[in-house]
Residue frames as a rotation matrix with the C-alpha (Angstrom) as fourth column:
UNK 1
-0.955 -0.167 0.247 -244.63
0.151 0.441 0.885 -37.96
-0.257 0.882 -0.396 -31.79
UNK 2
-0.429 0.805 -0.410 -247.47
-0.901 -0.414 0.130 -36.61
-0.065 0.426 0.903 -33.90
UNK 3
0.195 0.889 0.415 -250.59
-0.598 0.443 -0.667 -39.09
-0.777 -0.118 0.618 -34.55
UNK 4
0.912 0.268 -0.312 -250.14
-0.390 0.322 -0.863 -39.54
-0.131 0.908 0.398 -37.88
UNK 5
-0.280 -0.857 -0.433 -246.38
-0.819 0.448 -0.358 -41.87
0.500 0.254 -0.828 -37.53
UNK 6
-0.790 -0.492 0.366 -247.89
-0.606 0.719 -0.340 -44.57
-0.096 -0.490 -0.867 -35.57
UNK 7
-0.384 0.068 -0.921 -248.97
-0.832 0.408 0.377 -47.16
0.401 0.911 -0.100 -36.48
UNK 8
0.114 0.288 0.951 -251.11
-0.800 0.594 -0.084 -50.01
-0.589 -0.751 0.298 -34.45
UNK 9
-0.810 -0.173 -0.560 -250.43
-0.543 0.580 0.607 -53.69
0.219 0.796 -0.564 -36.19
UNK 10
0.105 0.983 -0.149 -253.34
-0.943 0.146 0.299 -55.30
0.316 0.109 0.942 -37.37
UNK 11
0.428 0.358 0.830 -254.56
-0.785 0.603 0.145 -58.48
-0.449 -0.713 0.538 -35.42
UNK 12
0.929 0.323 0.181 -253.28
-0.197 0.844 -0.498 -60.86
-0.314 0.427 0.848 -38.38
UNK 13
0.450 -0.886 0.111 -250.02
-0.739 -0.439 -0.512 -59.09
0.502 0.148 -0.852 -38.84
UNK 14
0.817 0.245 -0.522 -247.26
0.306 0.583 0.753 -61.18
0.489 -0.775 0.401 -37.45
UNK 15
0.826 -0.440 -0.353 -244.96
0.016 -0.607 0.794 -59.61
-0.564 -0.662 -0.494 -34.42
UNK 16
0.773 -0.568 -0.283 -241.72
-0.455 -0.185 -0.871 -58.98
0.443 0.802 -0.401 -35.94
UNK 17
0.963 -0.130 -0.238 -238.85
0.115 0.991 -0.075 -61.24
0.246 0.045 0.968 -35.82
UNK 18
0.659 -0.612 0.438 -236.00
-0.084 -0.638 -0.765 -58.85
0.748 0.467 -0.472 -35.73
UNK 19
-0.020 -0.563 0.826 -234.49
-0.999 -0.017 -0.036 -59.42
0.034 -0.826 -0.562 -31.68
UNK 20
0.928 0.262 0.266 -234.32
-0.308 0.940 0.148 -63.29
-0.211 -0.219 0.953 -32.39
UNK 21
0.281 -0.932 -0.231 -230.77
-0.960 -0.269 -0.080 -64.56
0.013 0.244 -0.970 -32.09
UNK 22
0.902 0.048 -0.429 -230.72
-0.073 0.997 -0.041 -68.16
0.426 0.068 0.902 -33.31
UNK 23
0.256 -0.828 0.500 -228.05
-0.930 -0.352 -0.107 -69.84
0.265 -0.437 -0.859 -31.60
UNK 24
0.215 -0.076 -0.974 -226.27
-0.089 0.991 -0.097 -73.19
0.972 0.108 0.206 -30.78
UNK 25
0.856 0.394 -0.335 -226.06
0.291 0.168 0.942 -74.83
0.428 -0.903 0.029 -27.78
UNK 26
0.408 -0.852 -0.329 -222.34
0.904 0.325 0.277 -74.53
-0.129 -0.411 0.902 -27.24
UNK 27
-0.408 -0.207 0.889 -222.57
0.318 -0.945 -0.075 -70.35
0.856 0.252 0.451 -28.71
UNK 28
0.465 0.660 0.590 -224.80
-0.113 -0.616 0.779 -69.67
0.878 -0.429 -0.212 -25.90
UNK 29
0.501 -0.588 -0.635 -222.38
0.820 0.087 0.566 -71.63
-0.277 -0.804 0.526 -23.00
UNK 30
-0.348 -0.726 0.593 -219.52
0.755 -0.593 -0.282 -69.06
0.556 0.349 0.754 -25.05
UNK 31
-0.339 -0.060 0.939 -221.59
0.196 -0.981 0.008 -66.09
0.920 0.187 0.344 -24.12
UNK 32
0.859 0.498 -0.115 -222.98
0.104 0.050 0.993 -66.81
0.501 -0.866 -0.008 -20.65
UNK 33
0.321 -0.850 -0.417 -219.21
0.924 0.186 0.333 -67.82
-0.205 -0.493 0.846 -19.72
UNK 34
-0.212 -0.366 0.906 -218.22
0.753 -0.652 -0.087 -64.28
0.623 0.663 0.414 -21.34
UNK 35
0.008 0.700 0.714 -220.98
-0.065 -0.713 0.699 -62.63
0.998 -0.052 0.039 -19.15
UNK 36
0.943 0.012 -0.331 -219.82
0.302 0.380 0.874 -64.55
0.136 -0.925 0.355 -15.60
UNK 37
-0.082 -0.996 -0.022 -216.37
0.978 -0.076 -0.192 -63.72
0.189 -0.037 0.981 -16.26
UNK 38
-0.702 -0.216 0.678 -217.09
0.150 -0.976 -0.156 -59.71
0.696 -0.008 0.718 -16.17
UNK 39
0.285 0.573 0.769 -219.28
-0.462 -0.620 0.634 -59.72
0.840 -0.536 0.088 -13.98
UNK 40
0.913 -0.082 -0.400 -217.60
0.344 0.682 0.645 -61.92
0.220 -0.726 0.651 -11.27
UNK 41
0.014 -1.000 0.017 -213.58
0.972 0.018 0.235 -61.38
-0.236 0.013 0.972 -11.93
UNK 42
-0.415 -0.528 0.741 -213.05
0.705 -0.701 -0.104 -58.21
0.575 0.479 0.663 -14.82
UNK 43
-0.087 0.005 0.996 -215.32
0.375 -0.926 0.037 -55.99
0.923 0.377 0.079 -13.50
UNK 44
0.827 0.502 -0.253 -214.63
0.404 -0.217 0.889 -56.13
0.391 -0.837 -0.382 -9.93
UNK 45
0.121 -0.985 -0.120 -211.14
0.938 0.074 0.338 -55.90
-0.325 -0.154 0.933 -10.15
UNK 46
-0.188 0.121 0.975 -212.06
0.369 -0.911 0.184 -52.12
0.910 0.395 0.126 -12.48
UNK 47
0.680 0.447 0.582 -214.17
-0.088 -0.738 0.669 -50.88
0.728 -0.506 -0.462 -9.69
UNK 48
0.672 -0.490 -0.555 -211.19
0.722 0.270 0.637 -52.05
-0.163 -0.829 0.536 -6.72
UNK 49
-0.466 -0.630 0.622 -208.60
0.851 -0.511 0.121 -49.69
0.241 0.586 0.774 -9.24
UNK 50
0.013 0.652 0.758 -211.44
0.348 -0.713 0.608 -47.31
0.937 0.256 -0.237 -9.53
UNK 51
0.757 0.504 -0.416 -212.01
0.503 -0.043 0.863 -46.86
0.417 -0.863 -0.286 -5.63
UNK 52
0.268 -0.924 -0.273 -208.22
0.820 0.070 0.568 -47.07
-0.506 -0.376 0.776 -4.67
UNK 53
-0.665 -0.364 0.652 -207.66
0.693 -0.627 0.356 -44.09
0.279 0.689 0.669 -7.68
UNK 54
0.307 0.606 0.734 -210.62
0.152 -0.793 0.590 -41.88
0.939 -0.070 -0.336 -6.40
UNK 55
0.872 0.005 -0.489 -208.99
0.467 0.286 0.837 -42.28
0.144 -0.958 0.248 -3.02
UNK 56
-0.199 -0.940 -0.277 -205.61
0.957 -0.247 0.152 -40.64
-0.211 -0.235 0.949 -4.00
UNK 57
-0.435 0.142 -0.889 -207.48
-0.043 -0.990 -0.137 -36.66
-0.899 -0.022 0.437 -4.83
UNK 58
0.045 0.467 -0.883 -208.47
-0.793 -0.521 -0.316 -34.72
-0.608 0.715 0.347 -7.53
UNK 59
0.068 0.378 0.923 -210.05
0.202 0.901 -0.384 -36.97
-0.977 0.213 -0.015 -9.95
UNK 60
0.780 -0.028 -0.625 -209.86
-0.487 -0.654 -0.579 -34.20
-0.392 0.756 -0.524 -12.92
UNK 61
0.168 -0.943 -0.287 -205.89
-0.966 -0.100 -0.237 -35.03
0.195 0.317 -0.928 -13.18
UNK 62
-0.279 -0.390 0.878 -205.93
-0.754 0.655 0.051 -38.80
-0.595 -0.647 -0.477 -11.89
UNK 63
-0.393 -0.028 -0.919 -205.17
-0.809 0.486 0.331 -40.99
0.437 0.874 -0.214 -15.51
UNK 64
-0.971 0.103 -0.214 -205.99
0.073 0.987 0.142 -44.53
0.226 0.122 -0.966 -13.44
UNK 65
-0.405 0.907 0.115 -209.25
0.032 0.140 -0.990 -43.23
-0.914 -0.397 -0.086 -12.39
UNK 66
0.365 0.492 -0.791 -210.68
-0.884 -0.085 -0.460 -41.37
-0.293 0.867 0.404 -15.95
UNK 67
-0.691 0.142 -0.709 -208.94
-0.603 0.427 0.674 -44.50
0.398 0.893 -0.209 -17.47
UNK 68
-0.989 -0.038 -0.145 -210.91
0.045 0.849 -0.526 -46.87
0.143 -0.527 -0.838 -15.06
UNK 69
-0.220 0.974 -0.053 -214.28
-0.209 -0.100 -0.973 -45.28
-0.953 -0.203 0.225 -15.12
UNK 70
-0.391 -0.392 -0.833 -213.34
-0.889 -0.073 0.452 -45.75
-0.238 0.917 -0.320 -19.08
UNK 71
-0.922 -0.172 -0.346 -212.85
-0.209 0.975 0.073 -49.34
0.324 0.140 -0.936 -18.86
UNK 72
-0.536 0.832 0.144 -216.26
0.070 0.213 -0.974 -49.64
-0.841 -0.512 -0.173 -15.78
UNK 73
0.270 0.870 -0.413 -218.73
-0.563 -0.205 -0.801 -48.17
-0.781 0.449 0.434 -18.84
UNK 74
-0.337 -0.273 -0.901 -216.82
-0.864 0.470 0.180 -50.41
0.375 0.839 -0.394 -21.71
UNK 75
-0.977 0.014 -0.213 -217.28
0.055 0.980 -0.190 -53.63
0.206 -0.197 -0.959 -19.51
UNK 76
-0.564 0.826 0.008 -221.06
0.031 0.032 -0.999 -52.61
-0.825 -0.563 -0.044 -18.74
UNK 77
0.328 0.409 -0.852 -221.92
-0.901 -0.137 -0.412 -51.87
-0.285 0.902 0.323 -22.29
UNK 78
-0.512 0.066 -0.857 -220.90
-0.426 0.847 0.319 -55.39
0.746 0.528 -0.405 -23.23
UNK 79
-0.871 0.453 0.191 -222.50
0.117 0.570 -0.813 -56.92
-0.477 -0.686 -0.549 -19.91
UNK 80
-0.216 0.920 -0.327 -225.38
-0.545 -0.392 -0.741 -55.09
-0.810 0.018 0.586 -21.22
UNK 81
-0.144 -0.232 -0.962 -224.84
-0.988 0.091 0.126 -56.24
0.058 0.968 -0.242 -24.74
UNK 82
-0.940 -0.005 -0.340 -224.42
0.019 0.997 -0.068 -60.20
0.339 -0.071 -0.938 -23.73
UNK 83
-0.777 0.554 -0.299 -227.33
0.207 -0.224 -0.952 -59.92
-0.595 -0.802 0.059 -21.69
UNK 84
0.068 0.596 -0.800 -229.67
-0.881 -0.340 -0.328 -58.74
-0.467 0.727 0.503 -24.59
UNK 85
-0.622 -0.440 -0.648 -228.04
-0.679 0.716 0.165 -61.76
0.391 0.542 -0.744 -26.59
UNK 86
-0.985 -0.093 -0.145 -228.86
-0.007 0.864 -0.504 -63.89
0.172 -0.495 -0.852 -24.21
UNK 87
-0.260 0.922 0.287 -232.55
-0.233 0.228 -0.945 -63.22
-0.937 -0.313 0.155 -23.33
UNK 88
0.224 0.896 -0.383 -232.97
-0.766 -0.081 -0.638 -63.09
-0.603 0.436 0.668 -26.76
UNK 89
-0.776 -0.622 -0.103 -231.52
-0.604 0.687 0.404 -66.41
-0.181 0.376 -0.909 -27.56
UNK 90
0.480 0.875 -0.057 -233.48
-0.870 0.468 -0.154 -69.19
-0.108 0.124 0.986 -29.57
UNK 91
-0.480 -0.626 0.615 -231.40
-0.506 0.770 0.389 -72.24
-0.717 -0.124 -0.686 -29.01
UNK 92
0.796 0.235 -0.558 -231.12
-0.590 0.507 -0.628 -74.63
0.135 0.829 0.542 -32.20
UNK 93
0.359 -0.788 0.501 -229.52
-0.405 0.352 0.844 -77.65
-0.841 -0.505 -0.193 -31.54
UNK 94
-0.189 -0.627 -0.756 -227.48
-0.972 0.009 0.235 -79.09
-0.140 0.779 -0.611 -34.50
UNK 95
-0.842 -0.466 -0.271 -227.62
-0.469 0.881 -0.057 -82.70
0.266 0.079 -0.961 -33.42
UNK 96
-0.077 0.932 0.354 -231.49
-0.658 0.219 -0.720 -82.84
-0.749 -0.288 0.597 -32.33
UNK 97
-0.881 0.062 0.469 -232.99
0.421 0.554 0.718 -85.60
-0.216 0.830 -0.514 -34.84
UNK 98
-0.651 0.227 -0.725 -234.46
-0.680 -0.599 0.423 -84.30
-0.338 0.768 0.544 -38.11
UNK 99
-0.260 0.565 0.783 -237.38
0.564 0.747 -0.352 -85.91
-0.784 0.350 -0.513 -39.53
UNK 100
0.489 0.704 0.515 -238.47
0.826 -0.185 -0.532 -85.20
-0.280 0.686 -0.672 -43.88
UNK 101
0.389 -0.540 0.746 -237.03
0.646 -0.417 -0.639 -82.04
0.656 0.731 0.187 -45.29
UNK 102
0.815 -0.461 0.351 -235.65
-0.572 -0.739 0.356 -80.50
0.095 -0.491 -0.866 -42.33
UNK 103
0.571 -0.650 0.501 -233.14
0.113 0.667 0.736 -83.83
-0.813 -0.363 0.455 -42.45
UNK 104
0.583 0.002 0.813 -232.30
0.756 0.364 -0.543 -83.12
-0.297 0.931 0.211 -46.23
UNK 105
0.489 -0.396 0.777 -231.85
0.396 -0.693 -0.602 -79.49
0.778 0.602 -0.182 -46.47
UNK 106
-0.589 -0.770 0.245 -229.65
0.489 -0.580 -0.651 -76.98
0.644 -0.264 0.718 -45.40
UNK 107
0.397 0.580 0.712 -230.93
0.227 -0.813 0.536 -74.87
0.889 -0.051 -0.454 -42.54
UNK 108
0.407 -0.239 0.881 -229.84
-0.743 -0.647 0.168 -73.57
0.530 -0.724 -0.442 -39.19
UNK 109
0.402 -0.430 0.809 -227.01
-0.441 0.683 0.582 -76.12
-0.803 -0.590 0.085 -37.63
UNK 110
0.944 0.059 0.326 -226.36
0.140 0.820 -0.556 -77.78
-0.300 0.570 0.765 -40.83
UNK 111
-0.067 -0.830 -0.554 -222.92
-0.415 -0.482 0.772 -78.04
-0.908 0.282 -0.311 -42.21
UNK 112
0.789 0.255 0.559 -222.94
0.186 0.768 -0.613 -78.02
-0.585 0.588 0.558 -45.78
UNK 113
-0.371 -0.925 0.085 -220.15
0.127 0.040 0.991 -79.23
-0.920 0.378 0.102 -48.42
UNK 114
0.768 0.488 0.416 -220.45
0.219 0.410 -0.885 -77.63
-0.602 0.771 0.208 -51.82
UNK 115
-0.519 -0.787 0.334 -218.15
0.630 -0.088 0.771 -76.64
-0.578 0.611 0.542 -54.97
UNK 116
0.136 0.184 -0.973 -217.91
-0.215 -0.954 -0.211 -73.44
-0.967 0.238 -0.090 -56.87
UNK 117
0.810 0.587 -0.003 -217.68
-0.122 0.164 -0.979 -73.79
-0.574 0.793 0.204 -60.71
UNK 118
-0.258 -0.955 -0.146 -214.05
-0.885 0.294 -0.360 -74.22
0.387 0.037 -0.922 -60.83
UNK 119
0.821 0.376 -0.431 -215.06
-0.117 0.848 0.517 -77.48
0.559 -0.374 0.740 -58.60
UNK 120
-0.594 -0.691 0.413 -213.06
-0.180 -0.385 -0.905 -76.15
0.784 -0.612 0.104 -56.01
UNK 121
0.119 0.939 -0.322 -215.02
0.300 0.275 0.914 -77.94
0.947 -0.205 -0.249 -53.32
UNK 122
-0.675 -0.321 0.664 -215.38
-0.383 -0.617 -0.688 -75.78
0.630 -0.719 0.293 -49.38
UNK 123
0.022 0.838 -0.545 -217.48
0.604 0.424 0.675 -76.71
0.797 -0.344 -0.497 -46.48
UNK 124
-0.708 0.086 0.701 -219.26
-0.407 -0.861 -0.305 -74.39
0.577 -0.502 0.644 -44.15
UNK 125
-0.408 0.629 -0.662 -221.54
0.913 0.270 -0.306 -74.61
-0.014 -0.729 -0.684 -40.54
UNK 126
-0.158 0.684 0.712 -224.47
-0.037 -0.725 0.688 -72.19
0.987 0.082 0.140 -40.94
UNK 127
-0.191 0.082 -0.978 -224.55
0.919 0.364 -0.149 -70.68
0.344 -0.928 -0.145 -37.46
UNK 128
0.490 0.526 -0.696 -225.57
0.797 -0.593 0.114 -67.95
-0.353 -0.610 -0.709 -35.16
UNK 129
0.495 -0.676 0.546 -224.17
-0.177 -0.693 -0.699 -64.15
0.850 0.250 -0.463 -35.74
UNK 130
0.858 -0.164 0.486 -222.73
-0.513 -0.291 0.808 -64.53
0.009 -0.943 -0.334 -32.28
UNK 131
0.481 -0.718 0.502 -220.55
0.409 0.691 0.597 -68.13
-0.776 -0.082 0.626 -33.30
UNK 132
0.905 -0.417 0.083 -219.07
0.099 0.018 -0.995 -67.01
0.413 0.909 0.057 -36.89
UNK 133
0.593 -0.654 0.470 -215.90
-0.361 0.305 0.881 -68.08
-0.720 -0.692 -0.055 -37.16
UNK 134
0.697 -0.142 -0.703 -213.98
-0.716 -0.084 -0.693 -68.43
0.039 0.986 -0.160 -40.44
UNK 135
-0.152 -0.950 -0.272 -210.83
-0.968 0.198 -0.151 -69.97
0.198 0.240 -0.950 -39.53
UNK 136
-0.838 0.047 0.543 -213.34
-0.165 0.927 -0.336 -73.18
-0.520 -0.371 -0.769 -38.41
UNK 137
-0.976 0.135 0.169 -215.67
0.111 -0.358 0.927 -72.21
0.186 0.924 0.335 -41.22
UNK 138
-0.137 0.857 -0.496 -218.71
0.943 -0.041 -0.330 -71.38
-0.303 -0.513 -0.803 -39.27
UNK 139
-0.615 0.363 0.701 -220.94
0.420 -0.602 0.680 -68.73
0.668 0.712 0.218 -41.40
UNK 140
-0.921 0.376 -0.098 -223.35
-0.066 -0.400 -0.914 -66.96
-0.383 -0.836 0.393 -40.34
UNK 141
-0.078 0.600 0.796 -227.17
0.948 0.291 -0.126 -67.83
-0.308 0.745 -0.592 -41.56
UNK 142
0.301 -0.040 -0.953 -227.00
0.002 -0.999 0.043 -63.81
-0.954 -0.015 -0.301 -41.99
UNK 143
-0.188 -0.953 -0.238 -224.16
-0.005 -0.241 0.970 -64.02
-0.982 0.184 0.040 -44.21
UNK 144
0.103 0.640 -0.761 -224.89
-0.933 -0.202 -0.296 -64.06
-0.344 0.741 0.577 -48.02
UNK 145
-0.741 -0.466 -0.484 -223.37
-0.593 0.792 0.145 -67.30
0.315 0.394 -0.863 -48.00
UNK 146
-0.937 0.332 0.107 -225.85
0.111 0.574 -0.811 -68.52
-0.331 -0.748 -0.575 -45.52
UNK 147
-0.035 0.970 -0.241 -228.65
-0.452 -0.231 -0.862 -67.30
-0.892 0.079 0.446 -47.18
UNK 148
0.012 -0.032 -0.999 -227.89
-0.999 -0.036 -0.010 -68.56
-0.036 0.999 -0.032 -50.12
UNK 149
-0.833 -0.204 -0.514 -227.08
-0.197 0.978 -0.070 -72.53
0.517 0.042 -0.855 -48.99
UNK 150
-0.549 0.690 0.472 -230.45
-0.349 0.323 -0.880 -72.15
-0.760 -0.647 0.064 -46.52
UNK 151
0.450 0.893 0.007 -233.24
-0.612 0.315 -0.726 -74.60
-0.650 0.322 0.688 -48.02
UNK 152
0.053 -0.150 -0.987 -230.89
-0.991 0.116 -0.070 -76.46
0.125 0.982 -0.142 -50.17
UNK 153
0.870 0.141 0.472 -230.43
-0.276 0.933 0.231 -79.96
-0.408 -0.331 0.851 -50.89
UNK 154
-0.495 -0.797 0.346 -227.69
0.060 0.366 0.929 -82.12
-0.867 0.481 -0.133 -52.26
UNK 155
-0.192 0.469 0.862 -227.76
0.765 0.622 -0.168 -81.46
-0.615 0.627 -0.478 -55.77
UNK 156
0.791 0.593 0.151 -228.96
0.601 -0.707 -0.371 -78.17
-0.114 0.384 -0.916 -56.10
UNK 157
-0.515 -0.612 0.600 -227.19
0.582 -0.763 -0.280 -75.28
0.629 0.205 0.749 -57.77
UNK 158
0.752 0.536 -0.384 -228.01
0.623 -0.768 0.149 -72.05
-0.215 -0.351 -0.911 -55.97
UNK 159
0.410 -0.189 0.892 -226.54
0.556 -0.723 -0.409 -68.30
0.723 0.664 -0.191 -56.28
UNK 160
-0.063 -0.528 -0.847 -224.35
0.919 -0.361 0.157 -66.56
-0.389 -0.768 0.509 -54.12
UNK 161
0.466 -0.035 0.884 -224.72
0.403 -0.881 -0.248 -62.68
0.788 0.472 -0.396 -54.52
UNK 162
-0.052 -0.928 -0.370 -221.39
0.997 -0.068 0.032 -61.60
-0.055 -0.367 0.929 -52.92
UNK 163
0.415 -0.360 -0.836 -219.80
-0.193 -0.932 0.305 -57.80
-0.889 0.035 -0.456 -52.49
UNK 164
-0.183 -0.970 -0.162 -217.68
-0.194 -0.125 0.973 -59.47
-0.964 0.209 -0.165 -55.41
UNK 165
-0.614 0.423 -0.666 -219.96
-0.747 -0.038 0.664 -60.41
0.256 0.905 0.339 -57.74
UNK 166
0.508 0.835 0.211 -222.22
-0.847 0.529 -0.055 -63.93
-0.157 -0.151 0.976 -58.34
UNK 167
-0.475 -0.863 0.173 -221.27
-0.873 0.486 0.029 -66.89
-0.109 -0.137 -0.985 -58.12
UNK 168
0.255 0.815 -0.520 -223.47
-0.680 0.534 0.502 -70.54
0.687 0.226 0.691 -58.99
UNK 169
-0.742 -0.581 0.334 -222.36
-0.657 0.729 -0.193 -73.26
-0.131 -0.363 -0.922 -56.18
UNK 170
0.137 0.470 -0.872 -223.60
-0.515 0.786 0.343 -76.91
0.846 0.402 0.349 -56.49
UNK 171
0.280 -0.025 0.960 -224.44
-0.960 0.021 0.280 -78.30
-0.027 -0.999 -0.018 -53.05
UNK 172
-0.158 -0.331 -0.930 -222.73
-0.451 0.862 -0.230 -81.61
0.878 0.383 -0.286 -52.92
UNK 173
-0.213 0.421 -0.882 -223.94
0.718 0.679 0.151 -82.70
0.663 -0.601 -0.447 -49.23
UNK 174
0.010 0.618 0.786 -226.02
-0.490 -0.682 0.542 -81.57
0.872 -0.391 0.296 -46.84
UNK 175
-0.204 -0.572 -0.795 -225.08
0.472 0.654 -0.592 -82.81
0.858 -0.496 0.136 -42.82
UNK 176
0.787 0.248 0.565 -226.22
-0.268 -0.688 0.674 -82.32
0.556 -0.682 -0.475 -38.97
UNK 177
0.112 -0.761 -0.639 -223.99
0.790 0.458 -0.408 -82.90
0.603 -0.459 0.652 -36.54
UNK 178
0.763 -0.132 -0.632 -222.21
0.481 -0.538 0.693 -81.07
-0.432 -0.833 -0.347 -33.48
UNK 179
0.260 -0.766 0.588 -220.33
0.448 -0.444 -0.777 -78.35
0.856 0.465 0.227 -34.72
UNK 180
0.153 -0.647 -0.747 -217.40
0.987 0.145 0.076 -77.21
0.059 -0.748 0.661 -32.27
UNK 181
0.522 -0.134 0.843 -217.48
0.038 -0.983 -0.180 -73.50
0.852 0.126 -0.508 -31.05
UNK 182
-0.232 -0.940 -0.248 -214.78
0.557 0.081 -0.827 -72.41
0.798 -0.330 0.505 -29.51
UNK 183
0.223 0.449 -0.865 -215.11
0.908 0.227 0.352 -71.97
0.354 -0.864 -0.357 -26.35
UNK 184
0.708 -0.347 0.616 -214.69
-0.481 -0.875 0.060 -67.93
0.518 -0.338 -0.786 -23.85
UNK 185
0.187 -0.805 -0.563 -211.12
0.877 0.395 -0.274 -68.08
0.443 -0.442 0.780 -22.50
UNK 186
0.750 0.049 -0.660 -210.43
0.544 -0.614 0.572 -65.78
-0.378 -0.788 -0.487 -19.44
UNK 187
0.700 -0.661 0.272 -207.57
-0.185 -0.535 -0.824 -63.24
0.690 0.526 -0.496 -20.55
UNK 188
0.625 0.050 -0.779 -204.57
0.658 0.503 0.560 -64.14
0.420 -0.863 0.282 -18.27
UNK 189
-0.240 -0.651 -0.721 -203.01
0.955 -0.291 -0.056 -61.87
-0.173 -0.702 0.691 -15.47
UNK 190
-0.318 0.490 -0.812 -203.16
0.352 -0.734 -0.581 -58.45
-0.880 -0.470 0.061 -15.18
UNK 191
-0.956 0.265 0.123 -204.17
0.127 -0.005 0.992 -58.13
0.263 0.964 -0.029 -19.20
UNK 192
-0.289 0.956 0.059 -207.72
0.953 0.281 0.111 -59.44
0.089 0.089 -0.992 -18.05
UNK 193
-0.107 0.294 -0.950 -208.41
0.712 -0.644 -0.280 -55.59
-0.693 -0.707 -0.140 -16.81
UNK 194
-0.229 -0.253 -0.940 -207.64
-0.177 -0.939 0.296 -53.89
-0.957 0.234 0.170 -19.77
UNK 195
0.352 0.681 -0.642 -209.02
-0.689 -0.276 -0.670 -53.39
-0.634 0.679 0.372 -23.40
């Protein structure tokens, strides 16, 4: 790389923020458990297949090996993947006590209830990218929803800028509390091995 693309940041600059992965306590148990499970159970059981299939010959023509070395570099790329998550986790607990406007407004953990201009009224948990979860309405603070309800209070109108258009919602309460993420379940029987 030539001289003239890099760049040194300047002493006042601050580091960039970009490999933080806010997170709740109960997203990060999800992905540790996620990361013990393959590396304890799934992916020894691959490499046992894997061993037992390089053992029967030619490896060119032998479908359970190529699919099994398949499966070995799919379950390491996510080992790898959780792993990354995980160091770069910034635990935010939900239920910590709030003191002044971090008790008021909307911000990471909070779960707020508001109503769209129809007064159709919805309620969402601003959470990690790792916990989203729709069918328990857990957003992400990513999400445009989430950006849009962060900093609010009861009361306030704010703007949703959707894929579908805008939208004005009116925050009608603002709430911490433990929000329930669903927990890593093992896959069961010989499923657990395969994609």
């Amino acid at each position: 790389m030539r001289k003239g693309f890099t760049r040194r940041p300047k002493a006042e600059e601050p580091a960039a923020n970009h490999g933080t992965n806010y997170i709740t306590p109960g997203g990060l148990e999800r992905l540790k458990d996620e990361r013990h499970f393959l590396l304890t159970k799934d992916r020894p059981a691959v490499v046992e297949v894997v061993a037992w299939a390089a053992g029967n010959g030619d490896r060119s023509e032998n479908a359970d090996y190529q699919y099994g070395k398949r499966r070995l570099r799919q379950i390491d790329g996510r080992i790898r993947f959780l792993t990354k998550r995980i160091e770069a986790a910034e635990l935010v607990d939900p239920e910590a006590p709030r003191t002044g406007q971090r008790a008021v407004r909307a911000f990471f953990g909070a779960t707020v209830r508001y109503a769209n201009a129809a007064g159709q009224e919805r309620t969402a948990s601003i959470v990690g990218t790792d916990e989203v979860d729709l069918d328990r309405n857990q957003i992400s603070w990513a999400s445009p929803l989430g950006r849009a309800l962060m900093k609010s209070a009861e009361g306030d109108d704010v703007v949703l800028h959707a894929p579908g258009g805008t939208e004005t919602l009116t925050v009608l309460e603002v709430r911490y509390g433990r929000i329930p993420v669903e927990p890593f379940r093992e896959p069961a029987g010989p499923e657990a091995a395969t994609p």
